[in-house]
C-alpha positions in Angstrom: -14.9 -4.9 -5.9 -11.2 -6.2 -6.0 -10.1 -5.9 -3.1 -5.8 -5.6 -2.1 -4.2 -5.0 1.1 -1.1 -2.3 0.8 1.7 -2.5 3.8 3.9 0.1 4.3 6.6 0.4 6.9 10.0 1.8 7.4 11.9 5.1 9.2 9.5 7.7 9.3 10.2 10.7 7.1 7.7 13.4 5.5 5.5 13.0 2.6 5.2 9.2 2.9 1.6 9.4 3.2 1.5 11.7 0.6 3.7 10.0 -2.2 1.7 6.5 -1.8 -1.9 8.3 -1.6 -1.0 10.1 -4.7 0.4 7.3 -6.7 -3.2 5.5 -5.8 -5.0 8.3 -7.0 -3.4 8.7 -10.0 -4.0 4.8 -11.0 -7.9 4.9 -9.9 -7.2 2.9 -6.8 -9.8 3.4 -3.8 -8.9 3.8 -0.1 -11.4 1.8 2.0 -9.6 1.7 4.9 -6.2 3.1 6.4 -4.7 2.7 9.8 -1.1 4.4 10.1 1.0 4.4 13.2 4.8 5.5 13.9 6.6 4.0 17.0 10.0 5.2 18.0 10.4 7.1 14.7 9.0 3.7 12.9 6.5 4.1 10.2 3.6 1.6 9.5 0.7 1.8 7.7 -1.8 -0.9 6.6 -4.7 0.3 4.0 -7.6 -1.8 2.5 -8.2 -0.6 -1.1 -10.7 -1.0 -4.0 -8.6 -2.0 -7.4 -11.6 -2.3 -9.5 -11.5 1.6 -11.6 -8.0 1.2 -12.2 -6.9 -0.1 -15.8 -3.5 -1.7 -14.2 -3.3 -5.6 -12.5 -1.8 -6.5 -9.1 1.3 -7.5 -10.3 2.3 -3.9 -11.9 0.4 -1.7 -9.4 2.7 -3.8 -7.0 6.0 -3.3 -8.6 5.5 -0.1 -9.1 4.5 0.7 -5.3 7.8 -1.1 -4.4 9.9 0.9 -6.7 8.4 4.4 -5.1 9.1 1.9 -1.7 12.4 2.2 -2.8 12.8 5.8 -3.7 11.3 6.9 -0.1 13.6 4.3 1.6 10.4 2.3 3.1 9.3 -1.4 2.3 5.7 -1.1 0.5 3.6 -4.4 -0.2 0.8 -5.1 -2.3 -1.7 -8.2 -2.3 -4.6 -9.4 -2.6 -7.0 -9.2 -0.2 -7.6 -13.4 -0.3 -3.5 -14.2 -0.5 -3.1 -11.7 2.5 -6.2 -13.2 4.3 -5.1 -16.7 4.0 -1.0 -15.9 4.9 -2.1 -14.6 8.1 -4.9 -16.7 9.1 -3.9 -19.0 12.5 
């Protein structure tokens, strides 16, 4: 298991959800685990995915999540589950 941790956050709008699930689909990536809240019209989402089935690395499944980021007008993030896990450890 290779395991990332996607961030997405920005001004809530439709079909977020729907364009970042899709793109993870479509490159063999694995939801785990997905938590998703919007405050005062803020969208956030935090998911825990499986990379292991899909045929791309971190680096372009990242780049490619921020240009769709980018396209939606919201920040998205991609890391590895250690680099994110050591960043925000106290």
């Amino acid at each position: 298991m290779k395991k990332t941790i996607i961030t997405v956050v920005g001004k809530d709008t439709v079909g977020i959800i729907a364009k970042v699930c899709t793109y993870l689909a479509n490159n063999k990536v694995n939801i785990l685990d997905i938590s998703q809240t919007i405050v005062d019209g803020y969208f956030n989402m935090m998911m825990v995915t499986d990379t292991v089935a899909s045929s791309k690395q971190i680096g372009e499944l990242s780049q490619e999540l921020a240009q769709i980021g980018e396209e939606i007008g919201v920040i998205i993030r991609c890391q590895h589950e250690d680099i994110f896990t050591k960043m925000h450890r106290i």
